[in-house]
C-alpha positions in Angstrom: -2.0 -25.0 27.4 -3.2 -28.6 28.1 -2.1 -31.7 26.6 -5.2 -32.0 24.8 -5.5 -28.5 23.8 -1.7 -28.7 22.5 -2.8 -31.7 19.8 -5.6 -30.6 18.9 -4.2 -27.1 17.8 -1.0 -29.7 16.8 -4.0 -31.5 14.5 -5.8 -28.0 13.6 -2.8 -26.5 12.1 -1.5 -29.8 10.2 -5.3 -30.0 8.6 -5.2 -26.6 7.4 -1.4 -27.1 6.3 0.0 -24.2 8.2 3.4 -23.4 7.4 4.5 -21.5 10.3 3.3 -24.5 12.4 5.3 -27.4 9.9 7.9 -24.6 10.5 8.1 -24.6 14.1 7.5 -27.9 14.2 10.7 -28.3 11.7 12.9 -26.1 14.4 12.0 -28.4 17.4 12.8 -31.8 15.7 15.5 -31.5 12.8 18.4 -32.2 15.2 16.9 -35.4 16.5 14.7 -36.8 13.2 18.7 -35.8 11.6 20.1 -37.9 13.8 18.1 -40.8 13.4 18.2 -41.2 9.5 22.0 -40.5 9.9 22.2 -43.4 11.7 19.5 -45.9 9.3 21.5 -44.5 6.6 24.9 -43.9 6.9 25.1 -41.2 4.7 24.4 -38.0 5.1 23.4 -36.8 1.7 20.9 -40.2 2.2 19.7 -39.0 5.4 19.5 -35.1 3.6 17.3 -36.8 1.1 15.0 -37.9 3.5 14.8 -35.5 6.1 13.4 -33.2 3.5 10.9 -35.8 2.0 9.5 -36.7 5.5 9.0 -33.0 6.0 7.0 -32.9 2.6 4.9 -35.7 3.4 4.0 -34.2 7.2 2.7 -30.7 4.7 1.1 -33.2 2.5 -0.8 -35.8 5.0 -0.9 -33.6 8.0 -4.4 -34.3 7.8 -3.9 -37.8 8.6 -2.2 -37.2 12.0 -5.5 -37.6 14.4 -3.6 -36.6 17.6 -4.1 -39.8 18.8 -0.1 -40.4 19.1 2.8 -38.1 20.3 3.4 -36.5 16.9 7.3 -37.4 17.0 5.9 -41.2 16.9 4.2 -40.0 13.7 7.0 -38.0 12.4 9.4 -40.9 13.0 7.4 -43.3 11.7 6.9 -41.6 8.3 10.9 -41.1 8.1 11.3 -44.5 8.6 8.9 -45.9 6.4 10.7 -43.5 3.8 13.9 -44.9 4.6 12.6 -48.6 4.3 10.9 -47.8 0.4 15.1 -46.0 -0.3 16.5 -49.1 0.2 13.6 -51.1 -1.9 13.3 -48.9 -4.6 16.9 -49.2 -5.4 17.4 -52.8 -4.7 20.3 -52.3 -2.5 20.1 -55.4 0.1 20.8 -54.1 2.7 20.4 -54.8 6.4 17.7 -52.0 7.0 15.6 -54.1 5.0 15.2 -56.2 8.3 13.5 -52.9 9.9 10.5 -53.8 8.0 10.0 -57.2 9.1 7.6 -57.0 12.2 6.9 -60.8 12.4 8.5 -63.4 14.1 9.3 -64.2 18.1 12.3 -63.6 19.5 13.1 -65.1 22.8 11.8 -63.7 26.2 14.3 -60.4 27.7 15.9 -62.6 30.2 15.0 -61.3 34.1 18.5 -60.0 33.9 17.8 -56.9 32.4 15.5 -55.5 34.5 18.3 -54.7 37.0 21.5 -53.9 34.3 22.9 -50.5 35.2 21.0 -47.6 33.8 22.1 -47.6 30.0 21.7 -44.1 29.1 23.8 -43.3 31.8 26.5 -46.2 30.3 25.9 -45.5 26.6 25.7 -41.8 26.4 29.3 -40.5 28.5 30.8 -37.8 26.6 34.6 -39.0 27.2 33.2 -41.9 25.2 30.9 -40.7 22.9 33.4 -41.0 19.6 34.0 -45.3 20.4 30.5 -45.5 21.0 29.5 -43.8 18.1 31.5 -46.8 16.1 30.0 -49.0 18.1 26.9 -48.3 17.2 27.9 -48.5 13.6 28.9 -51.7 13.6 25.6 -52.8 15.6 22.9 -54.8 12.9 20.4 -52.2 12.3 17.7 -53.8 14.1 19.3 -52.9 16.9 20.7 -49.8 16.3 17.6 -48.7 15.7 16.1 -49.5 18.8 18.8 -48.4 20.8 18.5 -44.7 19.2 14.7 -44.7 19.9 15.5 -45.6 23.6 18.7 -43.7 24.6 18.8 -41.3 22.6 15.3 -40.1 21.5 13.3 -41.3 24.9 10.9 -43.4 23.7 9.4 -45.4 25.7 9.5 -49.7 24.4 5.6 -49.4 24.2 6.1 -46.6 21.4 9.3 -48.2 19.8 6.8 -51.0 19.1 4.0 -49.6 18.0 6.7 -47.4 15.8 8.4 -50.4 13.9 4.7 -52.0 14.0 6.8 -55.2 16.2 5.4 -57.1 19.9 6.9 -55.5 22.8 8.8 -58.8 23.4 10.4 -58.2 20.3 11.4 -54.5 21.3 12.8 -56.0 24.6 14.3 -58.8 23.0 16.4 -56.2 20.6 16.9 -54.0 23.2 18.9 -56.8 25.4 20.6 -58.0 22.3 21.8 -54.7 21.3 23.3 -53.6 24.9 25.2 -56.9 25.1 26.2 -56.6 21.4 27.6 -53.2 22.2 28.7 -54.0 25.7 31.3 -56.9 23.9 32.5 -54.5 20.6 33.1 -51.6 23.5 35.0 -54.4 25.6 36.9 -55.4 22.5 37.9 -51.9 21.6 39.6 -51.6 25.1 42.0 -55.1 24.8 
């Protein structure tokens, strides 16, 4: 099966609300969509909470996914525009309120980064997995979040942006801001 053939059966079968498709489709990215509210949230029963609603909302507006998009763009996109009305509806300030801000320039990635070593190959190592996991924590969501859709979920920065509705620049900006960020809380964990 083609690529095109793929979504548009992917577009079909949201239409018509098929379950076994919302099913399969539930299979393939619950570890990974998990993950990624885990990590907005910090809290699991949070993350719980919203994981189910996103998967109610893909039954509900399936309709509205055109194929147009890799559908885990779509899917993330709807769990983090759930996450972003959680924190607004109950008025907790928090930082994830940033995630919704797409305006504003941040400066250019500097040439630099375009020849760091490879970061998923840096970030992800197993025998540090656990101090980069607090790492991360600590990180200003902004960045975390970008980091996760790059490292860990293989987005590309053209899909991160169009997915928190931010310029590239700003992706890139992020991006280079959250690797040196968590390049100098890893370095300070080791003194």
């Amino acid at each position: 099966m083609t690529g095109n053939q793929e979504a548009d059966g992917l577009v079909r079968g949201l239409s018509h609300r098929d379950p076994d498709l919302v099913g399969q489709l539930v299979e393939q990215y619950q570890y990974r969509l998990f993950r990624y509210l885990l990590y907005l949230t910090r809290s699991s029963d949070k993350a719980e909470d919203i994981f189910q609603e996103t998967w109610v909302r893909v039954l509900e507006r399936g309709h509205q996914y055109d194929g147009k998009s890799k559908f885990e763009s779509w899917l993330f996109a709807i769990a983090r525009n759930l996450t972003i009305d959680y924190w607004r509806r109950n008025k907790l300030t928090v930082e994830l309120e940033e995630l919704g801000e797409a305006t504003g320039v941040d400066a250019p990635v500097p040439f630099a980064l375009q020849h760091a070593l490879s970061a998923s190959d840096f970030v992800w190592r197993g025998e540090e997995s656990e101090r980069i996991q607090t790492a991360l924590g600590m990180l200003p969501a902004v960045q975390r979040e970008i980091l996760l859709l790059r490292f860990h979920e293989d987005f590309t920065l053209e899909e991160i942006a169009k997915l928190v509705a931010a310029p590239l620049s700003t992706v890139k900006s992020r991006l280079y801001r959250g690797l040196n960020h968590l390049r100098h809380l890893l370095e300070g964990a080791q003194a």
